[in-house]
C-alpha positions, 0 to 999 in steps of 0.5 A, a space after each residue: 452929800 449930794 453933788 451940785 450939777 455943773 451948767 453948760 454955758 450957752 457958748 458951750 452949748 453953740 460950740 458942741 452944736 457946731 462940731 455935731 453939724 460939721 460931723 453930719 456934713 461929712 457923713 452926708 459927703 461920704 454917702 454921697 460918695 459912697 455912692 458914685 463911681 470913680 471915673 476911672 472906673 466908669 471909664 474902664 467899664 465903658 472903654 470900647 475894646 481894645 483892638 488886639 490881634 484877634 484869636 483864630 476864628 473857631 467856626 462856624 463862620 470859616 467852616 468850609 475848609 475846616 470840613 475838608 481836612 480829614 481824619 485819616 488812620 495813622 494820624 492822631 488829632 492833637 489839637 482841634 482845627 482852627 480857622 483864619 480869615 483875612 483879619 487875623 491870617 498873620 496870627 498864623 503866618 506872620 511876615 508871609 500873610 502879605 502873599 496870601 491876601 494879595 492874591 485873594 486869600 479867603 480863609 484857611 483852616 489847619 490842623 496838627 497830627 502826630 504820627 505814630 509810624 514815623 518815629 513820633 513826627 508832627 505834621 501840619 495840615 493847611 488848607 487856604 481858599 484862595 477864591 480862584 484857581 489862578 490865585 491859589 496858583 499864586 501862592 503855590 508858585 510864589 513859595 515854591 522853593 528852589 530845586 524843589 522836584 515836582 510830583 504828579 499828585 496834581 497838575 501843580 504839586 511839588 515836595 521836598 524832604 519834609 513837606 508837600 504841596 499843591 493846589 486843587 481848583 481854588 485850594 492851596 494846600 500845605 502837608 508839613 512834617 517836623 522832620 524828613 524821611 523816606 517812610 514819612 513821605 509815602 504817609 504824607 503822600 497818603 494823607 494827601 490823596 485823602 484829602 484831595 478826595 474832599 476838594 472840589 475839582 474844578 476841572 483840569 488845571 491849565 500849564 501856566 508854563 505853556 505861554 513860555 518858550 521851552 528852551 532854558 526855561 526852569 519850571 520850577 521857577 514858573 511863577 505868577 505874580 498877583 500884584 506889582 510885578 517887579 515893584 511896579 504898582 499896578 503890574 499885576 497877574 503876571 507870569 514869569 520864568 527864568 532862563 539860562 541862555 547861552 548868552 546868560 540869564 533873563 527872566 520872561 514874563 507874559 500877561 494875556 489882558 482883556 483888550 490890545 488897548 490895556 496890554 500897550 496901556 500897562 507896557 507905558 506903565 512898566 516903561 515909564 516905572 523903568 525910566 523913573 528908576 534910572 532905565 535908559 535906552 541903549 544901542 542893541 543892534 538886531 533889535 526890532 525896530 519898535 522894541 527898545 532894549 532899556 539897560 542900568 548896571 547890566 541888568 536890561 529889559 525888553 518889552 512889547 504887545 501882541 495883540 492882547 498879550 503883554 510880554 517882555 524880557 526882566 533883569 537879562 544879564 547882556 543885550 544878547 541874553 535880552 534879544 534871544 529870549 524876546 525873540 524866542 517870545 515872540 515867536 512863541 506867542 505868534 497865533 495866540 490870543 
């Protein structure tokens, strides 16, 4: 028997015709979709780059003193030589590259050996040009530490029991070992003199202690400050050294400027720093009668011009320690320019 074909109502027909257009709308919407980018991603893509602490500067752009740091026989290289700029100088030193960049660091390159002879030790060569011999000055004298005994590798070298350092014209320079001994020493010292052969000489290096008087100064403590000088802004490239007087301890400090007018300008500047932080003038009988002595808490300070030299006495522990060292001063400084 043959089957009868059902028919489809014209309401049947409207209704599969809908369903198929709502599924091509779909279709066409996810093709479009498809077809686009989530913002998101487009924003990922687009992002500018974040500003990290940026990685060590491989060369060539700070090469200069990645060349002077030698290979020398009994030093195995370990790593490859890194070099830092003013950018990324904390990366290395972090919480000490504030000395380093106010004194005009420029760049510093570094390098790890072992050391076979010396029972395996690491050492760590260093090398910063600080644009200038009196900035170099400035760091080598600024980290120095107390006590530590000078040795005549150059005019400005000391060591203590693991480590060297020392400057060379515009270069500061660190040798650093991971451990102490007496046969380390002579091949850091060694290490040392190689490298000096590599360093440009910019003639004999002057003694920053020959503006201080002799008497009670410690040498080693001989520093110059390369900005704000006892936390006054604007104090800056300052000599300093501490003394031990029969009248107790002060500390000297001498600056030669270009004119007479900017030594009285910079002593308003410290004066004026000193009253705002509670200074106040007191009786100090045999002092000079256009040199006040200003006192807080026992700690007193002196301070004067002659001709283009600024000079003083910080943090004297009695008026008679302040009055001896400044006498001693100027005395010292009488003739000079």
């Amino acid at each position: 028997m043959a089957r009868r074909k059902a028919k489809v109502g014209a309401a049947q027909k409207l209704t599969g015709y809908g369903i198929l257009a709502v599924l091509g709308l779909i279709m066409v919407g996810l093709l479009i979709q498809q077809s686009r980018f989530n913002p998101a991603v487009i924003v990922a893509m687009s992002a500018p780059e974040v500003k990290g602490r940026p990685q060590a500067v491989a060369a060539p752009a700070l090469a200069a003193t990645a060349a002077l740091i030698p290979e020398v026989d009994g030093f195995t290289p370990l790593v490859p030589t890194q070099s830092f700029g003013p950018d990324n100088l904390s990366d290395k030193i972090d919480g000490k590259a504030e000395l380093y960049l106010s004194a005009g660091f420029k760049e510093m390159s570094c390098r790890s050996f072992g050391l076979g002879g010396s029972g395996g030790a690491h050492v760590e060569v260093l090398v910063y040009d600080m644009g200038s011999a009196p900035n170099a000055y400035a760091v080598f004298s600024g980290q120095r530490r107390s006590g530590s005994p000078t040795i005549p590798l150059t005019a400005n070298a000391y060591a203590t029991g693991n480590a060297l350092f020392f400057t060379q014209g515009k270069f500061y320079v660190e040798i650093v070992a991971d451990r102490a001994s007496e046969t380390l020493q002579k091949s850091l010292e060694a290490y040392a003199t190689a490298l000096l052969a590599k360093l440009p000489s910019q003639g004999e290096a002057k003694d920053a202690a020959a503006l201080f008087p002799k008497e009670g100064l410690a040498r080693e403590t001989v520093r110059l400050c390369a900005a704000d000088t006892f936390g006054c802004e604007g104090l800056n490239n300052m000599l300093t050294g501490e003394y031990s007087l029969k009248a107790g301890k002060a500390t000297a400090f001498v600056a030669v400027r270009d004119t007479p007018e900017q030594a009285q300008a910079e002593t308003r500047r410290y004066l004026d720093f000193l009253a705002a932080n509670g200074y106040q003038k007191v009786p100090a009988p045999g002092a000079p009668g256009n040199i006040d002595v200003l006192g807080l808490d026992n700690s007193f300070e002196m301070v004067f011009v002659q001709g283009r030299i600024l000079a003083g006495v910080h943090d004297a522990t009695s008026i008679a320690a302040a009055l001896e060292l400044a006498a001693q001063l100027r005395a010292g400084l009488k003739g000079k320019p």
